[in-house]
C-alpha positions in Angstrom: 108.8 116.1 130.5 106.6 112.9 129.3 105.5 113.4 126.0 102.3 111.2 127.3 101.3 114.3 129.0 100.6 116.0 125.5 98.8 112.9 124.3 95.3 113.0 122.4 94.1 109.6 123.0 93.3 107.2 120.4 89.8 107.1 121.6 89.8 110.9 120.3 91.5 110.5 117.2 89.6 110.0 113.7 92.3 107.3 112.2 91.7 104.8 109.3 91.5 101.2 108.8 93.9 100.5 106.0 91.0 98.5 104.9 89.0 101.6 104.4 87.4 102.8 100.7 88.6 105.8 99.4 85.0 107.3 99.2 84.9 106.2 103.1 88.7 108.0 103.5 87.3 111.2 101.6 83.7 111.4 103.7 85.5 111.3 106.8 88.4 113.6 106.3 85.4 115.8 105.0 83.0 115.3 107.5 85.8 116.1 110.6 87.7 119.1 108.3 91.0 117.3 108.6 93.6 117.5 105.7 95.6 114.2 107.2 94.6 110.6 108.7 96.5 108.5 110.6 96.1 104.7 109.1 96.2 101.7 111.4 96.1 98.1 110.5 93.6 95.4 112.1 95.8 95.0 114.9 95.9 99.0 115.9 99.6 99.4 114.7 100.4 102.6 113.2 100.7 102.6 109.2 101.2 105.9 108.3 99.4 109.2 107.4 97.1 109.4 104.1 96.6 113.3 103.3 94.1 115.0 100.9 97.1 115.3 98.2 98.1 111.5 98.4 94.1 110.9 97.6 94.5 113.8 94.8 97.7 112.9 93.0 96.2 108.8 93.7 93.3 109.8 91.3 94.7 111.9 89.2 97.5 109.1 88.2 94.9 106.3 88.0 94.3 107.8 84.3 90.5 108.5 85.0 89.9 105.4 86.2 88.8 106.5 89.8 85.8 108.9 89.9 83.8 110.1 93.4 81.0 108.0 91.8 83.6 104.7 92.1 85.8 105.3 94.8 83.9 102.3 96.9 85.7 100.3 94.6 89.0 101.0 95.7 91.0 100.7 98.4 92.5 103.2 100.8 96.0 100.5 101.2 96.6 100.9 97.6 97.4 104.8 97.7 101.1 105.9 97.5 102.2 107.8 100.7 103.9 110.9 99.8 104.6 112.3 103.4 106.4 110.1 105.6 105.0 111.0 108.9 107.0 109.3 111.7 106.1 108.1 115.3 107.1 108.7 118.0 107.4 105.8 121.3 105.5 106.9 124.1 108.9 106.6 126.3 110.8 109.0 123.9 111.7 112.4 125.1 110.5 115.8 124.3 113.8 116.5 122.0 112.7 114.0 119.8 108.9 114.8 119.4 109.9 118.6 119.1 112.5 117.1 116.0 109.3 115.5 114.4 106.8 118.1 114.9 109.2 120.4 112.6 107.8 118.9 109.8 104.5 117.1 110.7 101.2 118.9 112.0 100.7 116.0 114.2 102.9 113.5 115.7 101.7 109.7 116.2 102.3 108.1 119.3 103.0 104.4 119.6 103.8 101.7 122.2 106.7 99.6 122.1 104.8 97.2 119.8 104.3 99.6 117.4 100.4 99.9 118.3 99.0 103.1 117.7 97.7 105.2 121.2 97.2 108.7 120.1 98.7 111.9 118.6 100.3 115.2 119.8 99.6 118.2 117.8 101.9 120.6 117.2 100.1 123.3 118.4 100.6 121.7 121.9 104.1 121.1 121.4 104.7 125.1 120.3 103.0 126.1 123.5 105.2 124.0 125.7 108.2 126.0 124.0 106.6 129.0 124.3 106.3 128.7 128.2 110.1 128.7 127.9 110.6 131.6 125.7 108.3 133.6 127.8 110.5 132.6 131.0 113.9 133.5 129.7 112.4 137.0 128.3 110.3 137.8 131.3 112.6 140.3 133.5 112.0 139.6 137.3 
């Protein structure tokens, strides 16, 4: 099956300028409930995923220098990534999204220049299995 059948366009996905403030990171991840961003780069390619812990452990290692009051001041590029969530091409095949989604609640989609079209959530991807588990244990 396409894997751009899954896909939650870009157009629906809150994502991150790398350019962004962490106060402006932290309001939005707030403001939409999300615990994990994707981050894209002025010309829409994928960066990688900032969570709430990467913001957290960023803080908490900047020796008190970042407070909520401050965080204007610094930028969202300069926080270490701790999860590595990977893309996925949009002409990849279910085998390797499934492999991805093991470990990631979402995966990113890309294009073959590495610019950033959308996500599939794992949720999606579990009820696609689960159409095939309920076929092999359905007696006809």
């Amino acid at each position: 099956m396409n894997i751009a059948f899954f896909l939650l366009p870009k157009h629906e996905v809150v994502c991150l300028p790398i350019s962004a403030t962490l106060r402006q990171t932290l309001e939005r991840m707030e403001h939409h409930r999300y615990t994990s961003v994707p981050i894209l780069n002025d010309e829409g390619e994928y960066m990688g995923t900032v969570t709430e812990g990467d913001l957290l452990w960023h803080m908490k290692n900047s020796a008190g220098e970042i407070t909520f009051e401050d965080a204007s001041k610094y930028l969202l590029k300069d926080v270490p990534l701790n999860m590595r969530n990977k893309p996925v091409r949009i002409d990849s095949n279910m085998e390797d999204l499934i492999k991805l989604a093991k470990g990631q609640n979402f995966v990113p989609v890309v294009d073959d220049m590495n610019r950033f079209i959308g996500i599939v959530r794992r949720s999606q991807i579990i009820e696609y299995c689960e159409q095939f588990v309920m076929k092999a244990l359905d007696p006809i």
